[in-house]
Steps between C-alpha positions, in 0.01 A plus 500: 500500500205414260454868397901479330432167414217581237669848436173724641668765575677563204182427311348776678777771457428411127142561531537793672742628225238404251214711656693768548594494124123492474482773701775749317367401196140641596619806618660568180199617340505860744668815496795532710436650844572500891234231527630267232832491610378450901355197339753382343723510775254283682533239299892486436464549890304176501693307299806598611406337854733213600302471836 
């Protein structure tokens, strides 16, 4: 398959982890609260997807 052949899926599982670093790292700067933590759970949600 040419997809496993030139690895694009695993490149994009490790782009997705890198944006979602991106991500916690910019919600760093608020205040704890119900909000920040529904976000974060979106994106460990996100890149926790195998499918």
């Amino acid at each position: 398959m040419l997809m496993k052949r030139h690895k694009a899926i695993e490149a994009t599982f490790e782009r997705a982890r890198s944006y979602g670093g991106i991500a916690q790292d910019a919600l760093a700067i608020f205040p704890a609260s119900r909000e920040k933590d529904a976000l974060q759970d979106v994106i460990g949600f996100c890149i926790g997807r195998t499918h």
